[in-house]
N, C-alpha and C positions, 0 to 999 in steps of 0.2 A: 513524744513520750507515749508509751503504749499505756495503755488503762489497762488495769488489773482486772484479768476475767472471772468470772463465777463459775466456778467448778466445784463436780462432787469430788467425793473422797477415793472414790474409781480413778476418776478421770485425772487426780492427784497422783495416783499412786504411777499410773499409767506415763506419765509423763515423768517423771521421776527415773524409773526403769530403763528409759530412752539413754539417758546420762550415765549408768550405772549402778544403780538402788537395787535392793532383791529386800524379796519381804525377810524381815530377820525370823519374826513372829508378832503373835498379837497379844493383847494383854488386857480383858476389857470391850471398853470402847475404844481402846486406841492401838497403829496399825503401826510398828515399828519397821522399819527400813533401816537397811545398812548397806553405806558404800562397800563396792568389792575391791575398788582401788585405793590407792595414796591419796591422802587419806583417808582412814574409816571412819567418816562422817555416820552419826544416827540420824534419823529424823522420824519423829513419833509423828502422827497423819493422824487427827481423831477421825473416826468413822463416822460421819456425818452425810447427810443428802448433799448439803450445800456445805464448803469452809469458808469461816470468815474471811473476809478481806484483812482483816489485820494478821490472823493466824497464817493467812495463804503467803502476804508480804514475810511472816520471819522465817518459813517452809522455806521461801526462796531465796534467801540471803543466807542463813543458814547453810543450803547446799552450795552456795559461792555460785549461782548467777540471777542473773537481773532480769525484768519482769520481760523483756525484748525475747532473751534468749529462751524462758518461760513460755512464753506464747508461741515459740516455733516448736516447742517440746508438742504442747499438743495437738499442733496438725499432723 
């Protein structure tokens, strides 16, 4: 099982885009994305240095994959 890495809210966002995310807008502190495909998943990203580990786990479940497919997002 791959351990859940520590990433900033860039490098979230960055990874996300790979899959199909585009920034929708921002609102705040927090960085909405929206799927461009079937379906149009949201996902709010808070603007942080670092994101939680538990925040980063419901990011990733949320956009329907698992922390595997996750970790190849951002190399």
């Amino acid at each position: 099982m791959t351990r859940l890495p520590v990433v900033s809210d860039q490098e979230t966002i960055a990874a996300f885009r790979k899959c199909g995310y585009e920034i929708d807008h921002q609102t705040g502190g927090h960085i909405i994305l929206r799927n461009s495909k079937q379906p149009h998943r949201r996902l709010t990203i808070p603007n942080h240095k670092d994101i939680a580990k538990g925040t980063l786990r419901s990011l990733i479940r949320q956009a329907g994959l698992t922390v595997e497919e996750f970790a190849r997002l951002l190399s």
